[in-house]
N, C-alpha and C positions, 0 to 999 in steps of 0.2 A: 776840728769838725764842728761846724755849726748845727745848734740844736733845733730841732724842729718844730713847729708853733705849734698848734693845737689844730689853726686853721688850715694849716699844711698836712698836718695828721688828718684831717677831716675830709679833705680831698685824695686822698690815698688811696688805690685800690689794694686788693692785702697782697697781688702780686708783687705791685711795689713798694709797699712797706717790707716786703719779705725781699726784695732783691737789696732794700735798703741795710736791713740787716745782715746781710749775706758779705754787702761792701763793706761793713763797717762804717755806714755815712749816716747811719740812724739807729741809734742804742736802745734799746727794751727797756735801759732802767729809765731815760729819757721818757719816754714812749707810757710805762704807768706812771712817773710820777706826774705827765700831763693829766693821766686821764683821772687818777686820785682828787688832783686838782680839782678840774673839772666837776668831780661828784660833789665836792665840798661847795663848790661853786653855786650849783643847781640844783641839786637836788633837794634842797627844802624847799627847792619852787614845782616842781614836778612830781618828787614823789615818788620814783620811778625805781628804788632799789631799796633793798634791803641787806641786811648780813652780810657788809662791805667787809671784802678778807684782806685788809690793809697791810698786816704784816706779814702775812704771806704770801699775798700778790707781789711785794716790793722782793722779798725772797727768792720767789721765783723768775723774778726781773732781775736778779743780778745772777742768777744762777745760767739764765739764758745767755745775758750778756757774754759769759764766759763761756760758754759752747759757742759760740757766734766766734768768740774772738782766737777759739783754737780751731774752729772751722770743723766745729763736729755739732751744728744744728738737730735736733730730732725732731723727727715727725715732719708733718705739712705746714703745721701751722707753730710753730715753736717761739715763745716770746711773745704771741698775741694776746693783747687779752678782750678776752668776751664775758658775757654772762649768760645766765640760763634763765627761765622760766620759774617761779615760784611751786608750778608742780611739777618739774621734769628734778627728780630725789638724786642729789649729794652728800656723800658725806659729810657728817658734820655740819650741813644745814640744814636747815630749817624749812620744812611744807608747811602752808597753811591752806593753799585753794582757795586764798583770796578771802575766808569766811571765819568770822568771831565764833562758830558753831563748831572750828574745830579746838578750841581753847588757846593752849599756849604751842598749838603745831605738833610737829614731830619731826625729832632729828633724824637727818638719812643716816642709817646704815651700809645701804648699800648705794652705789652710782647707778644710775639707770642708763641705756647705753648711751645718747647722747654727752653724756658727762663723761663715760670710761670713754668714750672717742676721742672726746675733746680732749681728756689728762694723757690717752697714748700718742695724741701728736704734739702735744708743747703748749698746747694754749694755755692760756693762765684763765682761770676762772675767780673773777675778781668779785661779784656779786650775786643775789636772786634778784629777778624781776618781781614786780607787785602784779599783780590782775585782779579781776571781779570776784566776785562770791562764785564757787562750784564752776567755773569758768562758762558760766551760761548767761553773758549778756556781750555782746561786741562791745565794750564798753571799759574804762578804767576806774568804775563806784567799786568799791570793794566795805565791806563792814569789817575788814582787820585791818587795812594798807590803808584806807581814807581813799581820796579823788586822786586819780591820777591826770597830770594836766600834759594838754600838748605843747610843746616848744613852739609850736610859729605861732601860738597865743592861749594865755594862760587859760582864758577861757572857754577854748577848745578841747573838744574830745582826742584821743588820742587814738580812738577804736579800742579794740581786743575781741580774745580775750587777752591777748599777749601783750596788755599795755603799756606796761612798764620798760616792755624790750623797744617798743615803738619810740615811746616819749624819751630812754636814752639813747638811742641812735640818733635821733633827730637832734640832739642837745649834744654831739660830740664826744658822747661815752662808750668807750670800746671801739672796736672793729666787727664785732659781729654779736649777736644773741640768736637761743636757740631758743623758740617757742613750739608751741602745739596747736593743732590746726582742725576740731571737729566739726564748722560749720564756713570757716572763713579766719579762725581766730589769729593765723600770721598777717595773709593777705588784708584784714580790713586796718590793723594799726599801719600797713606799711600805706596804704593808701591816705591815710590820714595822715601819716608824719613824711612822707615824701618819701619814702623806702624803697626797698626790693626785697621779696621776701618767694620762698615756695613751699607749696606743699606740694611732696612727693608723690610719685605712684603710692599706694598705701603699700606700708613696710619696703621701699627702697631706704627709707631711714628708719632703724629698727629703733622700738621704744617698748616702755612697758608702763601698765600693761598692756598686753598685746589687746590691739583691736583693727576690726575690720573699716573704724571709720575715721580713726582719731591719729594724726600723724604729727611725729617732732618735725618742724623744719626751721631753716636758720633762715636767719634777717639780715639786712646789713646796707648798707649807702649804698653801694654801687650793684647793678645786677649782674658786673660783669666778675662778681665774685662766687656767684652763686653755683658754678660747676667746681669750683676747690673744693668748695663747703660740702655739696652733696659727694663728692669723692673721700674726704676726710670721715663725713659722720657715716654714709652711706654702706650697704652690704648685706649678707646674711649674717646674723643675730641669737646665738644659741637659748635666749633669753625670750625671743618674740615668735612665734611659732608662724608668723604672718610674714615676716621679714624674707625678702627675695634680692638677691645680686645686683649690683647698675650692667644695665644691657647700654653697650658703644652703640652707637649709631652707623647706620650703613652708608650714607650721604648726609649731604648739608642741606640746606632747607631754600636752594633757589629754584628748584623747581616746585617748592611747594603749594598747596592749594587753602588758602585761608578764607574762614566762614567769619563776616561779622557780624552780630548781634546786637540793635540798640537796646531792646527788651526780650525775656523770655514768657510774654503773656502773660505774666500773674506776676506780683507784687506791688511796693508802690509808685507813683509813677517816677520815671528818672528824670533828676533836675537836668535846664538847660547846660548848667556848667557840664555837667557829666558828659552829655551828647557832644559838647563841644570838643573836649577834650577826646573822647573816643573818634570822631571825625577825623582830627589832626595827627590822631596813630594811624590810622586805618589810612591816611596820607604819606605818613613815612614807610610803612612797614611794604609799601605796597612795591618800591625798589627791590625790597631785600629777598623780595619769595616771586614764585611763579604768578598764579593768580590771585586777586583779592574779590569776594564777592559779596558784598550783604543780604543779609538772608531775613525771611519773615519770623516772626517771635514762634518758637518750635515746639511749645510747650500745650498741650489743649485738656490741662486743668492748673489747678495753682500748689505745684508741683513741693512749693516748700509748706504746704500744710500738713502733711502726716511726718516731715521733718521733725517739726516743729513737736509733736505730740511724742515723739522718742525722745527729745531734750526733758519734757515734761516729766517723762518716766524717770531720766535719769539725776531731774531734780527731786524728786521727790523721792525718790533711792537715798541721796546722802543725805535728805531731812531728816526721814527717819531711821537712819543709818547712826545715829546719836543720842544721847539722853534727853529724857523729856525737858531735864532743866536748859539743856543745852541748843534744843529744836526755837528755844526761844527767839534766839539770837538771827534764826535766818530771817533776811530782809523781807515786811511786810508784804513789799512789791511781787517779788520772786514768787512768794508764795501763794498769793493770789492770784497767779500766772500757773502754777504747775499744781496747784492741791487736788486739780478737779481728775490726775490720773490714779488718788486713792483708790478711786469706787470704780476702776474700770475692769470691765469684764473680763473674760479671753475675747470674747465677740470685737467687743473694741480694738482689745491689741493688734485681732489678726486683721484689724478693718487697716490701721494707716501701716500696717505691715506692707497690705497688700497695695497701697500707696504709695510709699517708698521703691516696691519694686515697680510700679510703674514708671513711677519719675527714673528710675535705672534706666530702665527699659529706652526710654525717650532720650535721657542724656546719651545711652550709648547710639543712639539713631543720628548723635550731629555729627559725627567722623565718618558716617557712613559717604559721602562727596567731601570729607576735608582733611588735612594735617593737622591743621591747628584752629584754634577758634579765639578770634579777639573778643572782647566784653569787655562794657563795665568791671569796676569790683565792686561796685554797690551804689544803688539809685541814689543815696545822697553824699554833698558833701563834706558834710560833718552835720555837730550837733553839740549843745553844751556839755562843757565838760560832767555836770551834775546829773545827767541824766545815763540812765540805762541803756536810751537807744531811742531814736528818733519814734518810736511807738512804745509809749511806755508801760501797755498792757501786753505785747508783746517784743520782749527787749531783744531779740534775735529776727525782726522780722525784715532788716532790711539787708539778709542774706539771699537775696534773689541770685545773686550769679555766681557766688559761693558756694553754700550748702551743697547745692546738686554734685559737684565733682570730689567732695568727701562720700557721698554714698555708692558713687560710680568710682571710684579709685582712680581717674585721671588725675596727674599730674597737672598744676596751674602755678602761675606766676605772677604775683601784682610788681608794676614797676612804677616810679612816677611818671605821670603824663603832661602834666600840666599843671597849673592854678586858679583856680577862681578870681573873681575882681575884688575880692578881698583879699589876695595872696596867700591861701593855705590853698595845700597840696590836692591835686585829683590823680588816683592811678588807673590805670588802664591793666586790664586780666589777660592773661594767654595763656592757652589752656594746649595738651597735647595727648595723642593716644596713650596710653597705657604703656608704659616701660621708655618712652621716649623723650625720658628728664635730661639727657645729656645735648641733645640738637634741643630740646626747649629754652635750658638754659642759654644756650648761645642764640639761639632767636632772641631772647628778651633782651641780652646785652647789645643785640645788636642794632634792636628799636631804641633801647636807652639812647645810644649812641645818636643814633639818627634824631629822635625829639631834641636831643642838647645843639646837637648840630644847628637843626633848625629852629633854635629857640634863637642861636647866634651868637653864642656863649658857652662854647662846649669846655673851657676850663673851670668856669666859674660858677655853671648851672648847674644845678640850682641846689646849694646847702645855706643854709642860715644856722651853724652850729650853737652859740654862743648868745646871740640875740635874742630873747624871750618875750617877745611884745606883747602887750595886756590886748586884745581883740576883742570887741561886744559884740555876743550874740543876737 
């Protein structure tokens, strides 16, 4: 049996890694000691992991091997290995949320569910991902992990908050990572490193702790892996009080009705690459479903501003959630960004309270004539890796076409779309009603499909695993 490259791993979808393993034509202990490799490789160039479980990862790669070869695999994903999130808690590793204010972390005790998921189907959890401070910048600056860098150029952002899971997927590490998602944070790394990522209906992937806004969801190369993943992590959750069932789909999506979006009225404005690259979906996808139509920007205020003043709060929660000695430590930046919701009143609170439920209000207004909705995933196309966020006084503000569907609980999906004339990545968004993650996911894979197609290149479109080229901003 011949073994498998890295760059053969890297084109893999996990069906066929998994039917690989099923024949016996591709071994798990094969399989991590590429990806071992690999980290050893890149990662003092990225930056993108932490609390590598080398000898247990290699453990569990031969332990699978050997279910594989008596033809008693467990679980979905058995033999894979992925990583998680810096804040979604493992045992025996380590959280920090990204911030020097938490000291020296704290080790999990408990799996949170995404992790018990991932250990009761077989996956091997070989690493943490790094991210921001408090995970409140789309961004890979972190004051405990250092800069996270992007793979198609060192000097590129990676996005986040999920940075780290971005910047190893895109560099050939693992098969999949499970991030979290409160404003955009899977979708904006997958868009920056060439990915496919989702964020669930809220609670179809149950997490803790439970919230109405903040969801795990997985990452990974291919979009067309993205219905395993939500079946694997997906369900009710004794653990999250929010957590609700995956609902099947009653049909497929060729008589569907799709709204396209090139802006939502407010934020900044989107670069031509972004347009261009949403044009050329809004081109394929138009085969795959009944109608396509573009609509006028739906939004009639700047919907992600009382967003933006809940993150505040909940910056300023974990500032002073710490000792004074230790409040030091948060980034000057951040805190010049969120200190001003010390002194706010109830009057305040209940003002971008009542903000937020408007912008609700309005997202749920786009389904009312559509299935699905294409969008951007965010008006720019990247930005230096050093920076917090293309506005540096506010490091979240170029969630225009994100934020909204974490507060509305639609289901959304960034896939890659295309690249810039500099050759990093642009994704393209699809979003779907409410419970309707399983036909979304296969709409995305099926756009994927279709962009590769018509790129010209559907074997070979478009990974750069291994490559790491220095890009000036």
């Amino acid at each position: 049996m011949a073994r498998i490259t890295l760059e053969g791993l890297s084109r893999l979808k996990l069906s066929e890694l998994l039917a690989g393993y099923r024949k016996l034509s591709i071994d798990p202990v094969d399989v991590m000691e590429l990806t071992l490799a690999q980290i050893e490789a890149v990662n003092g160039q990225i930056n993108a992991l932490y609390d590598v479980q080398r000898d247990q990862a290699r453990a569990q790669a031969k332990a699978a091997s050997q279910r594989y070869r008596d033809g008693k695999p467990e679980g979905l994903l058995d033999g894979v290995p992925v990583t998680i999130k810096d804040s979604v808690h493992a045992v025996g590793m380590t959280w920090h949320h990204g911030s020097k204010i938490h000291g020296d972390g704290v080790t999990g005790k408990v799996d949170a569910p995404p992790t018990e998921l991932l250990k009761a189907h077989g996956a091997i959890i070989l690493a943490k991902c790094t991210m921001p401070d408090f995970g409140l910048s789309g961004s890979g600056v972190s004051s405990y992990h250092g800069i996270v860098r992007n793979p198609w150029g060192l000097d590129w952002n990676p996005g986040g908050s999920s940075a780290g899971a971005g910047a190893s997927l895109a560099a050939g590490i693992g098969m999949m990572s499970v991030g979290s998602d409160i404003a955009g944070s899977v979708r904006l790394p997958a868009s920056h490193c060439g990915l496919a990522a989702l964020k669930p209906t809220q609670g179809m992937i149950p997490h803790t702790p439970a919230s109405d806004v903040r969801s795990a969801g997985p990452m990974t190369r291919h979009a067309a892996d993205l219905e395993m993943l939500l079946r694997a992590l997906g369900g009710v959750h004794r653990d999250d009080r929010f957590s609700v069932p995956i609902v099947e789909p009653a049909d497929g999506f060729a008589n569907a009705q799709v709204s396209v979006y090139r802006d939502f009225g407010f934020g900044p404005a989107v670069e031509p690459a972004v347009l261009s690259v949403l044009e050329h979906a809004k081109r394929a996808i138009g085969p795959l479903v009944g109608h396509v139509e573009e609509r006028p920007a739906p939004y009639d205020f700047d919907a992600y501003a009382p967003i933006d003043d809940t993150f505040k709060i909940r910056g300023w929660r974990e500032h002073t959630g710490v000792s004074e000695e230790r409040r030091r430590e948060t980034p000057a930046q951040l805190l010049d960004w969120f200190a001003e919701a010390a002194n706010w009143d109830a009057a305040r609170i209940a003002a971008f309270e009542a903000g937020v439920a408007r912008g609700v209000t309005q997202t749920n207004a786009l389904f009312d004539n559509a299935d699905f909705l294409l969008t951007p995933v965010m008006p720019v196309v990247n930005f230096p890796a050093d920076q917090r966020g293309p506005d540096a006084a506010v490091p979240l503000r170029h969630c225009t076409f994100t934020a909204m569907f974490n507060q509305s609980g639609h289901p959304a999906i960034s896939i890659r779309g295309g690249f810039d004339k500099r050759g990093l990545p642009v994704g393209v968004q699809l979003v779907a009603r409410r419970f309707d993650d399983v036909r979304l996911c296969r709409l995305a894979a099926a756009l994927e499909a279709a962009l590769a197609s018509s790129a010209g290149d559907i074997e070979h479109w478009p990974l750069k695993p291994r490559n790491l080229p220095e890009a000036k901003p």
